[in-house]
N, CA, C and O atoms as CSV, one atom per row, in Angstrom:
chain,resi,resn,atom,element,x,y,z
A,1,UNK,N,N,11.463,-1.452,-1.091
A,1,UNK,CA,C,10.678,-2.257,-0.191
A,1,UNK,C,C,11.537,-2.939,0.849
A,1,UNK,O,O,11.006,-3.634,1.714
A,2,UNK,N,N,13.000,-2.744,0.791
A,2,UNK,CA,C,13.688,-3.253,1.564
A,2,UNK,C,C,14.112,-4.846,1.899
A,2,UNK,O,O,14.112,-5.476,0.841
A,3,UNK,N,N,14.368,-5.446,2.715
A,3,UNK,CA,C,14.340,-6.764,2.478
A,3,UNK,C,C,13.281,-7.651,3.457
A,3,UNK,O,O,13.517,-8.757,3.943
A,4,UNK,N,N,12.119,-6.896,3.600
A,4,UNK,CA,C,10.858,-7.559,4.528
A,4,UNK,C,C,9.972,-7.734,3.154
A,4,UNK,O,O,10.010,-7.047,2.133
A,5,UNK,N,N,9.142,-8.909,3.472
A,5,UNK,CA,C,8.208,-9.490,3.056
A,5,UNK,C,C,6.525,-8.302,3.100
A,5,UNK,O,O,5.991,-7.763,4.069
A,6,UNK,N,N,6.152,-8.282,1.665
A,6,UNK,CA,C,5.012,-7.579,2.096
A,6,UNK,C,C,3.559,-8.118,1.853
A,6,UNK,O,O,3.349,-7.961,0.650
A,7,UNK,N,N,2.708,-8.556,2.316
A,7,UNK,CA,C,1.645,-9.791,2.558
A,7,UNK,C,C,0.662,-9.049,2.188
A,7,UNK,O,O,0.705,-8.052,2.910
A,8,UNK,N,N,-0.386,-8.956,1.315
A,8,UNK,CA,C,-1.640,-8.461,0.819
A,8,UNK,C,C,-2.836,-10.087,0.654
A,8,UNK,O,O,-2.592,-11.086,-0.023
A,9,UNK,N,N,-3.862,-9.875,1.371
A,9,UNK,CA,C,-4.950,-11.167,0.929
A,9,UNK,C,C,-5.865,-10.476,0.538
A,9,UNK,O,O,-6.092,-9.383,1.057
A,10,UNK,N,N,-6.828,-11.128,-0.796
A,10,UNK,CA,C,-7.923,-10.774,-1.254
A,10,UNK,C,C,-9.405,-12.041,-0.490
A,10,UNK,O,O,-9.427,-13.264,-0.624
A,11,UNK,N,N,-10.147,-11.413,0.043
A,11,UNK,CA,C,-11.228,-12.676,0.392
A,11,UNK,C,C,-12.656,-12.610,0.182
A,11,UNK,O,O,-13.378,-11.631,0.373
A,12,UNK,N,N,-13.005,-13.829,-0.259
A,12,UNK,CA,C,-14.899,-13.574,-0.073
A,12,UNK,C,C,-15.475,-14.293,0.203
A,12,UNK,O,O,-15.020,-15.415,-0.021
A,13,UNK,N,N,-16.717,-14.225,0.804
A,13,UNK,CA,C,-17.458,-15.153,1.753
A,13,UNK,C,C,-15.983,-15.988,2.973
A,13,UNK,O,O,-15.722,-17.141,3.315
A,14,UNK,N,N,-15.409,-14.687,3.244
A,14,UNK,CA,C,-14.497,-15.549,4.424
A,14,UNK,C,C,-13.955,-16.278,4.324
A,14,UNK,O,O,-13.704,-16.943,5.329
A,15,UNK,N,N,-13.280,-16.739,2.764
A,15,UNK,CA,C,-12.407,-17.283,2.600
A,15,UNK,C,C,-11.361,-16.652,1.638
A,15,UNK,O,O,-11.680,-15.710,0.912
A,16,UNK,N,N,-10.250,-17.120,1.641
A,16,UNK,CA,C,-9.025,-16.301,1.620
A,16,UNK,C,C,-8.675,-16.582,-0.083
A,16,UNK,O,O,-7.996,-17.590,-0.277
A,17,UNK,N,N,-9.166,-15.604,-1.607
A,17,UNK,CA,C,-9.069,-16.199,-2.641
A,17,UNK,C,C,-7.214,-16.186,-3.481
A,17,UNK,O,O,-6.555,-17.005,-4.122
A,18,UNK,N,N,-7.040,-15.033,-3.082
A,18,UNK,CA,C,-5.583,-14.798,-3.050
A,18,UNK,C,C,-4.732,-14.128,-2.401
A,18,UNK,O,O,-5.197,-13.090,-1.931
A,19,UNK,N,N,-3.200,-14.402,-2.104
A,19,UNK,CA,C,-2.132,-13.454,-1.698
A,19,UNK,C,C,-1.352,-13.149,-2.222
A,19,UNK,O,O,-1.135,-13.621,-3.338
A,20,UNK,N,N,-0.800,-12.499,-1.837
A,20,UNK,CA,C,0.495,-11.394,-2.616
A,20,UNK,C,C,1.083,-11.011,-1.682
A,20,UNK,O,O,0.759,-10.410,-0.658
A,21,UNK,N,N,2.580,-11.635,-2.338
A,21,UNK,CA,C,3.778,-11.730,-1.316
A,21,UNK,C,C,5.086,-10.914,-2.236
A,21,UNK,O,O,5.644,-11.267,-3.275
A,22,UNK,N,N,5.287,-9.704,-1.376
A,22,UNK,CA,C,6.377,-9.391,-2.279
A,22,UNK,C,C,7.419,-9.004,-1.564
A,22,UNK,O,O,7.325,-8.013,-0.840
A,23,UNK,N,N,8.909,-9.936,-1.684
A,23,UNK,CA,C,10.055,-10.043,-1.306
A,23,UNK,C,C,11.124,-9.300,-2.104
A,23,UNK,O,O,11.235,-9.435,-3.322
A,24,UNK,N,N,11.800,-8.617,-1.467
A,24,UNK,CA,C,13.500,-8.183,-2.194
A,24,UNK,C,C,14.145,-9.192,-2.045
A,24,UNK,O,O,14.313,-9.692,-0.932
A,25,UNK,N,N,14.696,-9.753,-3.284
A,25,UNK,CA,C,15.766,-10.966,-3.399
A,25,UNK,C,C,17.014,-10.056,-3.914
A,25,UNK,O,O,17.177,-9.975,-5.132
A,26,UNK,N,N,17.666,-9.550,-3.273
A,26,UNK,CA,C,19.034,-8.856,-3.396
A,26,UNK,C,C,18.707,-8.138,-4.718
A,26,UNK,O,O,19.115,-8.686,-5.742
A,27,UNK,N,N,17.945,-6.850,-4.845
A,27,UNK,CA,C,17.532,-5.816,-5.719
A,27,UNK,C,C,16.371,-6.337,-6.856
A,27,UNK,O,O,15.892,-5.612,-7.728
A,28,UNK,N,N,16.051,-7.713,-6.640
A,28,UNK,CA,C,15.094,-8.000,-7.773
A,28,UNK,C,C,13.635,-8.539,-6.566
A,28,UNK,O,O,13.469,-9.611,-5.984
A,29,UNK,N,N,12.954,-7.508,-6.566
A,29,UNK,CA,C,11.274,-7.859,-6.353
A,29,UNK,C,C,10.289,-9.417,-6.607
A,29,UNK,O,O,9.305,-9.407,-7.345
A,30,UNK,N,N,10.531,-10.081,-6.220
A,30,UNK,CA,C,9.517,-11.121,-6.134
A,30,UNK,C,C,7.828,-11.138,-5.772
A,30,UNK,O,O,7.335,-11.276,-4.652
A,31,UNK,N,N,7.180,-10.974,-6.941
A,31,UNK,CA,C,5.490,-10.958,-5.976
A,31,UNK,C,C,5.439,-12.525,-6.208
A,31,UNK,O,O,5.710,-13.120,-7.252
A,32,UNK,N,N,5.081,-12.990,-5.148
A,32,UNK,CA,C,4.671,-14.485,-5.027
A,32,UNK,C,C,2.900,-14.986,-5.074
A,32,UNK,O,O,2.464,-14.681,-3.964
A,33,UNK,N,N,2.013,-15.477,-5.728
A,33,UNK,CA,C,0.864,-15.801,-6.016
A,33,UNK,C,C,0.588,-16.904,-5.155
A,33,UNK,O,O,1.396,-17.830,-5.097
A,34,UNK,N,N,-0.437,-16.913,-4.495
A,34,UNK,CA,C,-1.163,-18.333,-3.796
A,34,UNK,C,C,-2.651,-18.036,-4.143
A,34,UNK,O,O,-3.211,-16.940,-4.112
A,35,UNK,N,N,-3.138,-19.169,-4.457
A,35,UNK,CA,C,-4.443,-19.198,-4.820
A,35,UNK,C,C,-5.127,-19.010,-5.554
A,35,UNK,O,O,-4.448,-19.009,-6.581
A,36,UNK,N,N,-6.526,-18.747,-5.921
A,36,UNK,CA,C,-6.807,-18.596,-7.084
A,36,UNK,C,C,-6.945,-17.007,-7.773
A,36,UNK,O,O,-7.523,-16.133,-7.128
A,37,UNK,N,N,-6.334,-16.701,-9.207
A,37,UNK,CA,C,-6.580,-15.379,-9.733
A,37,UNK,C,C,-7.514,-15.306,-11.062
A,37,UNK,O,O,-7.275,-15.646,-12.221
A,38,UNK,N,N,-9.077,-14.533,-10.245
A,38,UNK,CA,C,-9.369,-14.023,-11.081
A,38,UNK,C,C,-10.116,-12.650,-11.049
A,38,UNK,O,O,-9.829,-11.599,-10.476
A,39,UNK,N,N,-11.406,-13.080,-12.032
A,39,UNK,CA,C,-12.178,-11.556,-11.578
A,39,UNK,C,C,-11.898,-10.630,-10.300
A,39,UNK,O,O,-11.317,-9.576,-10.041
A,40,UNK,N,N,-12.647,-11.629,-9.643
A,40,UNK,CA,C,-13.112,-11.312,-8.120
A,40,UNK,C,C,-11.517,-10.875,-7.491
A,40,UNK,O,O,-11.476,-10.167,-6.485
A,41,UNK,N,N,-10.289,-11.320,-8.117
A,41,UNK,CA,C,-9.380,-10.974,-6.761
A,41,UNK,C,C,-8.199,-10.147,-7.800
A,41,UNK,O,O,-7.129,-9.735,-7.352
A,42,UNK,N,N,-8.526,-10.028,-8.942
A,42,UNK,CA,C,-7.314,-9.620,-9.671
A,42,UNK,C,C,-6.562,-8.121,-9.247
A,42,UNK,O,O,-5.408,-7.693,-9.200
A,43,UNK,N,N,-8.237,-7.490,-8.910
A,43,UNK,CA,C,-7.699,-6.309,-8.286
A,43,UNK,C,C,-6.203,-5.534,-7.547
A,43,UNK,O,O,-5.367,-4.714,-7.927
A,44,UNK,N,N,-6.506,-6.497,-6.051
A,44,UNK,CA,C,-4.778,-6.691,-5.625
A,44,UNK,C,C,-3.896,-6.684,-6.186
A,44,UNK,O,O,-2.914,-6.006,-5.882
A,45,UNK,N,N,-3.999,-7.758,-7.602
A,45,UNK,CA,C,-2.443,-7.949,-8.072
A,45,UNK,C,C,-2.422,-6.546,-9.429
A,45,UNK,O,O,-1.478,-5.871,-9.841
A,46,UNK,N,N,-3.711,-6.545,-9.764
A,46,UNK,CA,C,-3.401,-5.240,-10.475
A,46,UNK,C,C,-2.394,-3.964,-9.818
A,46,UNK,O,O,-1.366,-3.415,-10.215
A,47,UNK,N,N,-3.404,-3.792,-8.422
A,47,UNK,CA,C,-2.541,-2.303,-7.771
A,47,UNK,C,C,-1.003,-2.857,-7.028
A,47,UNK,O,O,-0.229,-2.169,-6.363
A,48,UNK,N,N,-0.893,-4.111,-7.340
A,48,UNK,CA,C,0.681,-4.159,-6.813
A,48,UNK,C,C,1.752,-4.066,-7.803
A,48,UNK,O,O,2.923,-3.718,-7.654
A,49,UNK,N,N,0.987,-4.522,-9.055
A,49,UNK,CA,C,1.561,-4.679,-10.097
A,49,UNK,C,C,2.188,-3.089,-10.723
A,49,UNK,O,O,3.373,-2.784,-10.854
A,50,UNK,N,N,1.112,-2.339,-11.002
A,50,UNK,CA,C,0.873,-0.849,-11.241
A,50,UNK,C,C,1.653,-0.391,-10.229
A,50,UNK,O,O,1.981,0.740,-10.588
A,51,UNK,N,N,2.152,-0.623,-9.142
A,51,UNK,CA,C,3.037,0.099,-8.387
A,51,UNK,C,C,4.705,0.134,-8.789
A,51,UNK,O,O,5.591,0.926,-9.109
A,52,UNK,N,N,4.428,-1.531,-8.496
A,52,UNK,CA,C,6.021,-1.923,-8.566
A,52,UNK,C,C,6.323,-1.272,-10.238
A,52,UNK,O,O,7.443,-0.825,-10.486
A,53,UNK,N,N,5.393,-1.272,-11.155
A,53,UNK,CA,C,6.039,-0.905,-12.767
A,53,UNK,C,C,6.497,0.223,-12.326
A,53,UNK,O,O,7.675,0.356,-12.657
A,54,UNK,N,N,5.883,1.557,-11.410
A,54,UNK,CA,C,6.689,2.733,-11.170
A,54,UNK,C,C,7.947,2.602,-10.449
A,54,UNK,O,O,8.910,3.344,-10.645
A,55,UNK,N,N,7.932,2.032,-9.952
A,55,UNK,CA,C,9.294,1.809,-8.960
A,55,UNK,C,C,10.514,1.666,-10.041
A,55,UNK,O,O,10.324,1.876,-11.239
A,56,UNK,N,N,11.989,1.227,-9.420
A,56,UNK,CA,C,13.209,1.174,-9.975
A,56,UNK,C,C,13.487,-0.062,-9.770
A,56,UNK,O,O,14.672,-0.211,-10.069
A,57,UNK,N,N,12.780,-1.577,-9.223
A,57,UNK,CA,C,13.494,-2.350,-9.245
A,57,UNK,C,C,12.594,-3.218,-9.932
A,57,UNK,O,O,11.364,-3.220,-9.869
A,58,UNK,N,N,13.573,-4.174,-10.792
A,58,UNK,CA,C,13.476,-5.030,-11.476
A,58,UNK,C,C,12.385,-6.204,-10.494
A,58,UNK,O,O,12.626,-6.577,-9.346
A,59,UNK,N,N,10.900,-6.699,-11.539
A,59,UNK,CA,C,10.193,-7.497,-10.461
A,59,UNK,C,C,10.087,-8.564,-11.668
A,59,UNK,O,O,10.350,-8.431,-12.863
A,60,UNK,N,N,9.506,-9.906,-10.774
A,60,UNK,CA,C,9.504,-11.375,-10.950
A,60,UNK,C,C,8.183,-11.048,-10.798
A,60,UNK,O,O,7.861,-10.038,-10.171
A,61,UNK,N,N,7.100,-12.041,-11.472
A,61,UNK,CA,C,5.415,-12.389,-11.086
A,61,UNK,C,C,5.722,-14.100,-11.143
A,61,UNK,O,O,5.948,-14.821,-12.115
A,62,UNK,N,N,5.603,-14.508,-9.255
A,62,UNK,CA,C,5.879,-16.399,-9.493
A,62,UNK,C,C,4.140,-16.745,-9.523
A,62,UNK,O,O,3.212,-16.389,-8.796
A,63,UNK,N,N,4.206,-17.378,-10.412
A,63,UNK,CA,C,2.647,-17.917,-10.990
A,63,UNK,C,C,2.708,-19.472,-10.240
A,63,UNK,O,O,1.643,-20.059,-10.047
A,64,UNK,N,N,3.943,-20.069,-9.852
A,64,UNK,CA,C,4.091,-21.217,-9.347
A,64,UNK,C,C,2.875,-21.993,-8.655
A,64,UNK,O,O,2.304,-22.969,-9.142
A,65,UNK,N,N,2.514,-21.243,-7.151
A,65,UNK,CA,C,1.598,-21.278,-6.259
A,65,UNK,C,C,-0.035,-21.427,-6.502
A,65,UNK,O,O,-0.819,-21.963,-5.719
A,66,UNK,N,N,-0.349,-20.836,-7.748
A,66,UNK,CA,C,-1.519,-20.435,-8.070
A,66,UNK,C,C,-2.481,-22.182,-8.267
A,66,UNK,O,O,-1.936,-23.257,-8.518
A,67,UNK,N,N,-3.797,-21.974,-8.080
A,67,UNK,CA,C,-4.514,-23.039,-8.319
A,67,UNK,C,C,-5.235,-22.873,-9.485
A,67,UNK,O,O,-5.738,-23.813,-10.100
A,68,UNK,N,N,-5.316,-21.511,-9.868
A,68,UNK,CA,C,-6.471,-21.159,-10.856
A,68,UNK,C,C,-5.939,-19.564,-11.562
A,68,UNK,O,O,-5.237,-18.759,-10.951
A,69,UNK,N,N,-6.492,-19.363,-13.030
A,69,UNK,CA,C,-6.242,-18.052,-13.381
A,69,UNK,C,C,-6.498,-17.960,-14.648
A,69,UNK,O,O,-5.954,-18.558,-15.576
A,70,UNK,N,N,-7.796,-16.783,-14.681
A,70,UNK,CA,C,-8.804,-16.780,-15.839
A,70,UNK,C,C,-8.150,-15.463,-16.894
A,70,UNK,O,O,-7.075,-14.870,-16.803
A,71,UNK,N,N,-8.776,-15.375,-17.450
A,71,UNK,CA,C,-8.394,-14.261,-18.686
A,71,UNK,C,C,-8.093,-12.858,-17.582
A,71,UNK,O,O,-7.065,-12.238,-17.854
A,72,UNK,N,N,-8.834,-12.384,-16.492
A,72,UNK,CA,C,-8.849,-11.353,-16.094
A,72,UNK,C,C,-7.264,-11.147,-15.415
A,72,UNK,O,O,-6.652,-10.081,-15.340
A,73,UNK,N,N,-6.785,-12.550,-14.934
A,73,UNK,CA,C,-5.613,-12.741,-14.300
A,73,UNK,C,C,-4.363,-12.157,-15.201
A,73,UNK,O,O,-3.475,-11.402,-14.805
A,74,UNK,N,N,-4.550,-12.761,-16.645
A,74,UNK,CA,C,-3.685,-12.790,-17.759
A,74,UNK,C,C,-3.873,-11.298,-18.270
A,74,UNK,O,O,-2.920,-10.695,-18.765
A,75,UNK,N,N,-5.035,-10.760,-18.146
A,75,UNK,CA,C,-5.204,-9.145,-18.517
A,75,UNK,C,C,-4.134,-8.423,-17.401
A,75,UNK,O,O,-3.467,-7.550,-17.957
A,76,UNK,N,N,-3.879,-8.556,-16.235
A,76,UNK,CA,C,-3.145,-8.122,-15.192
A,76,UNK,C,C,-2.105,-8.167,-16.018
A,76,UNK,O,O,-1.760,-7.189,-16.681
A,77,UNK,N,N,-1.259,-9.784,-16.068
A,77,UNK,CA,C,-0.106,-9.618,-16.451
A,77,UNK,C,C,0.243,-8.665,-17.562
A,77,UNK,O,O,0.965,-7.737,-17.197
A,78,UNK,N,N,-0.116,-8.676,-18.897
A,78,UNK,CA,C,0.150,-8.140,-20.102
A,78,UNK,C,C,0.043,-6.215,-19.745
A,78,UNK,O,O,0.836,-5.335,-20.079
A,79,UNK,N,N,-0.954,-6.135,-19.145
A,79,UNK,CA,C,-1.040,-4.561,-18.791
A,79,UNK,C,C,0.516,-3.975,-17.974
A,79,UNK,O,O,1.132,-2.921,-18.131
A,80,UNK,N,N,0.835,-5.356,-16.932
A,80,UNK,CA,C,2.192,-5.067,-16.236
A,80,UNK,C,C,2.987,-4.900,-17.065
A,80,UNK,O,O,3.588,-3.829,-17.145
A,81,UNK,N,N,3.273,-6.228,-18.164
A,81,UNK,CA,C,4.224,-6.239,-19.092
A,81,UNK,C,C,4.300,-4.607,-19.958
A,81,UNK,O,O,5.333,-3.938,-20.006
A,82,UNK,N,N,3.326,-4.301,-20.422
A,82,UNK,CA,C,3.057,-3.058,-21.619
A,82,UNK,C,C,3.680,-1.798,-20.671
A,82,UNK,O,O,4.467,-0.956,-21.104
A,83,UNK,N,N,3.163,-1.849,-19.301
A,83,UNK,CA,C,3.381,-1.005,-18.539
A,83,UNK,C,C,4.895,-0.608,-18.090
A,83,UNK,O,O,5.042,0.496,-17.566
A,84,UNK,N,N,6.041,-1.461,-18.270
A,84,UNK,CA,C,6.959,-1.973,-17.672
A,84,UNK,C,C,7.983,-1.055,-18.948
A,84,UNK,O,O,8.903,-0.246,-19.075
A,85,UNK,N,N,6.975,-1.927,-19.716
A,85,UNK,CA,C,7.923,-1.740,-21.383
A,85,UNK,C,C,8.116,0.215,-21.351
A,85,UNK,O,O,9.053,1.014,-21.320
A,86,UNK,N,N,6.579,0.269,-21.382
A,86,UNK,CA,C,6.648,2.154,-21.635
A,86,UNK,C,C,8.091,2.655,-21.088
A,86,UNK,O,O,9.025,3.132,-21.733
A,87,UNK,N,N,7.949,2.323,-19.279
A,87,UNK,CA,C,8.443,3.196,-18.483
A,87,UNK,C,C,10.344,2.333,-18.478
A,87,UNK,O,O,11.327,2.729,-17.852
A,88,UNK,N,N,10.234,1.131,-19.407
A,88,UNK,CA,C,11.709,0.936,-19.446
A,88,UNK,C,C,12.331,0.356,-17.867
A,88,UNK,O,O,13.357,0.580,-17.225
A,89,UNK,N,N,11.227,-0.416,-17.678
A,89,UNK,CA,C,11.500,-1.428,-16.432
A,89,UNK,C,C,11.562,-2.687,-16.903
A,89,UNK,O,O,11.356,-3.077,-18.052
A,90,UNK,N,N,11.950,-3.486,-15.651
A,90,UNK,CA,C,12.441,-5.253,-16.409
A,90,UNK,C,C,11.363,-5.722,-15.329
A,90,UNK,O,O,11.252,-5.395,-14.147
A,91,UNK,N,N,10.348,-6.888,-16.377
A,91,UNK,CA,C,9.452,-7.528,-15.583
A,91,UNK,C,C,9.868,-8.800,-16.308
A,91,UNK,O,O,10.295,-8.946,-17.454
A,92,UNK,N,N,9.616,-9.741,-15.277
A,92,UNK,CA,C,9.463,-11.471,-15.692
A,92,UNK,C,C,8.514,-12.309,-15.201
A,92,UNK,O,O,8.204,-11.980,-14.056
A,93,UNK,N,N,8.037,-13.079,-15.528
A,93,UNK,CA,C,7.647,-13.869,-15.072
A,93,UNK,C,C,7.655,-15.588,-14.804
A,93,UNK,O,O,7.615,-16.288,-15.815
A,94,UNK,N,N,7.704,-16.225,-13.540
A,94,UNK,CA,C,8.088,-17.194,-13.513
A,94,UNK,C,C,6.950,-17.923,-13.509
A,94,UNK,O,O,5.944,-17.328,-13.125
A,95,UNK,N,N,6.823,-19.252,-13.892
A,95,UNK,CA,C,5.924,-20.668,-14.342
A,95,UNK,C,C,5.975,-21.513,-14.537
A,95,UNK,O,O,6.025,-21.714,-15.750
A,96,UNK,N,N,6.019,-22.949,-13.522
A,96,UNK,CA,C,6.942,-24.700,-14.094
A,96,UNK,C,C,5.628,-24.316,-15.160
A,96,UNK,O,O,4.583,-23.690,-14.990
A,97,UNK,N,N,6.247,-25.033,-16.365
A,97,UNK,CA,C,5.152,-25.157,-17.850
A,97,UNK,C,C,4.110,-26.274,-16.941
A,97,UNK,O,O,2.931,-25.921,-16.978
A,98,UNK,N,N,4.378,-27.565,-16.135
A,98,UNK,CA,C,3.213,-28.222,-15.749
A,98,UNK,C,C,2.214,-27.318,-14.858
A,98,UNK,O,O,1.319,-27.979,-14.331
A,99,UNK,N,N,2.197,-26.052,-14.612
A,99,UNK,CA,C,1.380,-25.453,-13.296
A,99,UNK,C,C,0.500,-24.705,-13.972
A,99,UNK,O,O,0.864,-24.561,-15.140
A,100,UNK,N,N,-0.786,-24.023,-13.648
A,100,UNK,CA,C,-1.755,-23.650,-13.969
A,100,UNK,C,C,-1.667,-22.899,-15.257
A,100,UNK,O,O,-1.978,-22.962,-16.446
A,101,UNK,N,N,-0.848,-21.877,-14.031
A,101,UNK,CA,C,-0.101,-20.287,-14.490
A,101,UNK,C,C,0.665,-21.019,-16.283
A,101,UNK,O,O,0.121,-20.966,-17.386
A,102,UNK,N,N,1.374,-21.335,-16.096
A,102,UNK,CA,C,1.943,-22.319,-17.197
A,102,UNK,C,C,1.266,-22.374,-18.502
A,102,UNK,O,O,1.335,-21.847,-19.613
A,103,UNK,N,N,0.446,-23.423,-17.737
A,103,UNK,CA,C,-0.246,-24.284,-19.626
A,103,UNK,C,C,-0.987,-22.835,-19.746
A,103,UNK,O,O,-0.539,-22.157,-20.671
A,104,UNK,N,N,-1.990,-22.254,-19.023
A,104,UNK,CA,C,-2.782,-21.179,-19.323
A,104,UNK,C,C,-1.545,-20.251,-20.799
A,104,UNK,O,O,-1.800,-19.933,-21.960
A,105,UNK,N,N,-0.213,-20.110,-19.924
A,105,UNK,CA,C,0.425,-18.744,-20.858
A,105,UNK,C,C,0.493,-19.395,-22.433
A,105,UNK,O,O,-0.039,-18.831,-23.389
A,106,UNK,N,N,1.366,-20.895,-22.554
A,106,UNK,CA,C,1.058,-21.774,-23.444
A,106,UNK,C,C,0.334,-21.672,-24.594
A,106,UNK,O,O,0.535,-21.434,-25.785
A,107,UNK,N,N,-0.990,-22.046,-23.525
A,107,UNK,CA,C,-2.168,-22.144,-25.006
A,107,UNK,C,C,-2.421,-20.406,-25.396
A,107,UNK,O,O,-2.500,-20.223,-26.611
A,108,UNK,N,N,-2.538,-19.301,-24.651
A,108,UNK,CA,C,-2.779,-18.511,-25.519
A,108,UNK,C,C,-1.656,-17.726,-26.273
A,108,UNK,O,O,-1.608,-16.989,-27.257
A,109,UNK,N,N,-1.048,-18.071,-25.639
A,109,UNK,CA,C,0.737,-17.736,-26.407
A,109,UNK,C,C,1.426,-16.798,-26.095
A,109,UNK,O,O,2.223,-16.338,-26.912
A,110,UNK,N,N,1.275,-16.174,-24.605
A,110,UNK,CA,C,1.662,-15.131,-24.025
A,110,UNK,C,C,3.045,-15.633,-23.352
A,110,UNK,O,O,3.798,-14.824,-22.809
A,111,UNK,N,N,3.372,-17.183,-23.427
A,111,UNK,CA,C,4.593,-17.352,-22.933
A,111,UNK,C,C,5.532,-16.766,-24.065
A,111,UNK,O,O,6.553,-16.296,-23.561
A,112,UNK,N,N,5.500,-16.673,-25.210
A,112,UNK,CA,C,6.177,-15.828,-26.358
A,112,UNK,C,C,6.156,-14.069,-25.732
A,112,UNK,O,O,7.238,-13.559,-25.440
A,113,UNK,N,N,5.376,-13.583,-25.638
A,113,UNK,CA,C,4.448,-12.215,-25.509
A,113,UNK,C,C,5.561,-11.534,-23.813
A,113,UNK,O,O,6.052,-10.459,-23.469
A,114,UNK,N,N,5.473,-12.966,-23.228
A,114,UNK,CA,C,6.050,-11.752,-21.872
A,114,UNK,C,C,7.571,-13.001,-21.681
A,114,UNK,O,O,7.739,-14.072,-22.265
A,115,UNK,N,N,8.299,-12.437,-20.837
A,115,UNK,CA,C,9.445,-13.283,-20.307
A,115,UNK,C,C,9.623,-13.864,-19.368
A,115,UNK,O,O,10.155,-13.464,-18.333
A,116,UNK,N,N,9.056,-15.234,-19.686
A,116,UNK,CA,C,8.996,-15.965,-18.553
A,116,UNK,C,C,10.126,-17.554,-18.331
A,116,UNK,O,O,10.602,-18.292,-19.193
A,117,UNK,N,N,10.218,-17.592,-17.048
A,117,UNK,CA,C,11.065,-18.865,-16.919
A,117,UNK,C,C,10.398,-19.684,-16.085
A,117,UNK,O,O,9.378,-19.497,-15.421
A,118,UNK,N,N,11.398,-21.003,-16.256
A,118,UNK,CA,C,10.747,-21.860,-15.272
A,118,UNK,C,C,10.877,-22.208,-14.126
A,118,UNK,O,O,10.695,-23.358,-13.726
A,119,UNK,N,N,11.301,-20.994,-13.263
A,119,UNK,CA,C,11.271,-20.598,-11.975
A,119,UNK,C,C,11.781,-19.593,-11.276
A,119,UNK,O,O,12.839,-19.308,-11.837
A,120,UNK,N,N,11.626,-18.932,-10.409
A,120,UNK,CA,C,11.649,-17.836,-9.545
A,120,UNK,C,C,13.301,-17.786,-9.933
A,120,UNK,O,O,13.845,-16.921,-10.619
A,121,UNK,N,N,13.950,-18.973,-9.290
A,121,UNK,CA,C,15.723,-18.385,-9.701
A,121,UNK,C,C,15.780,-18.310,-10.771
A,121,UNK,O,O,16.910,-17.832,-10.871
A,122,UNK,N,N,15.515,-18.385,-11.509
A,122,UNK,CA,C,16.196,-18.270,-13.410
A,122,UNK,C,C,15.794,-17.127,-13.717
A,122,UNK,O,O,16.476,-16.308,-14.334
A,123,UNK,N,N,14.576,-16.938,-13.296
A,123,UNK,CA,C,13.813,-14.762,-13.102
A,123,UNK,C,C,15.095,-14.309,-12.627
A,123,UNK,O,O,15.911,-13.649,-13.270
A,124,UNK,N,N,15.157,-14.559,-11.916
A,124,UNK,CA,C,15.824,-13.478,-10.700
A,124,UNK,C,C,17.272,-13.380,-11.067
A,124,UNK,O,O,18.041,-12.458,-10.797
A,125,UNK,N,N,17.539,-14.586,-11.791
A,125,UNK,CA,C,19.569,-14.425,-11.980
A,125,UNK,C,C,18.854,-13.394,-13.324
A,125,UNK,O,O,19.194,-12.211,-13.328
A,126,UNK,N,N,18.277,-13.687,-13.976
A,126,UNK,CA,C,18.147,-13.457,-15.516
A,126,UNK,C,C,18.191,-11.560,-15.529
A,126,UNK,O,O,18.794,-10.842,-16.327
A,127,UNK,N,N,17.444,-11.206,-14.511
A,127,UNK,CA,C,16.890,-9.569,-14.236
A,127,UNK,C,C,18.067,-9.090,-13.673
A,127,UNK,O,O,18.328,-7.954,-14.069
A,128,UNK,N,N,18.886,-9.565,-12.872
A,128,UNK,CA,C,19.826,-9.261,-12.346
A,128,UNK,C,C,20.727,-8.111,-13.412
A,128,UNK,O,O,21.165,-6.973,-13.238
A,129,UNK,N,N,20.728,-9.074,-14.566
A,129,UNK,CA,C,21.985,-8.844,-15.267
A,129,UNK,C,C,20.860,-7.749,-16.618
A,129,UNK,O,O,21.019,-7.603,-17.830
A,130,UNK,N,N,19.949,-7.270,-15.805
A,130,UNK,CA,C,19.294,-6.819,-17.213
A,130,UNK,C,C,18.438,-5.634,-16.425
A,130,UNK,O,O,17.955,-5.642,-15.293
A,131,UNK,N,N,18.435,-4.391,-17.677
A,131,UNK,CA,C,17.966,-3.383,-16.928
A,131,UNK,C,C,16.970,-2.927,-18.002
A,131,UNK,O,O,16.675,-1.743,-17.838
A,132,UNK,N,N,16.450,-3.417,-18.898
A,132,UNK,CA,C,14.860,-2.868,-19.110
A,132,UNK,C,C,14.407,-3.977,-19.678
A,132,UNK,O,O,15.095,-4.875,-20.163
A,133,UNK,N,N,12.842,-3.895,-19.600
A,133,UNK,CA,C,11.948,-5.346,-20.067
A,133,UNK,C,C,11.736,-5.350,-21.143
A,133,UNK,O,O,11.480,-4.410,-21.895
A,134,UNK,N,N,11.849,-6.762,-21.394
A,134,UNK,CA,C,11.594,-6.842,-23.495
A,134,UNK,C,C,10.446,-6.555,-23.846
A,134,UNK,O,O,10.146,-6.559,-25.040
């Protein structure tokens, strides 16, 4: 993907429910989340997700940004994760524990389940040094 920014929005009724931002941070993939993820917008992050697992570079999911994110959101992630695992790719995911994305992984206990830190740099040094996902 090179080192440009790649911008995807999901919207309804004309307003903008989520984006997807995905950056090369010196060989490790960043998709960046704004807004809310669910039903209605998970789609996007599904087919970005499902992409990048084929690809060769190590990706980050920053949950940071997010306002909202229902079971359908968390079905995304885990399918990435399972997906990642098969094909012997490194996925992480980043989450301050106070942010949506956060308490959500928490209570159902998927912060155990996938590899997540508490922020985009600690992903990103962490993948660096690591070449398939737990």
């Amino acid at each position: 993907m090179g080192d440009s920014a790649v911008t995807a929005a999901d919207s309804a009724e004309g307003r903008e429910l989520l984006t997807v931002t995905v950056e090369d941070r010196g060989g490790v993939l960043v998709v960046a989340l704004v807004g809310e993820l669910d039903f209605s917008s998970s789609g996007l992050l599904r087919r970005t997700l499902d992409e990048l697992a084929m690809g060769d570079e190590p990706f980050v999911v920053d949950l940071g940004r997010l306002d909202f994110i229902d079971s359908s959101g968390l079905g995304c992630l885990v399918r990435a994760h399972r997906k990642a695992r098969v094909l012997q790719r490194s996925m992480a995911v980043a989450c301050p524990p106070a942010g949506a994305g956060g308490r959500l992984l928490q209570v159902t206990g998927l912060d155990h389940v996938l590899r997540t830190y508490g922020s985009v740099d600690q992903a990103v040094s962490q993948l660096r040094g690591s070449s398939t996902s737990e």
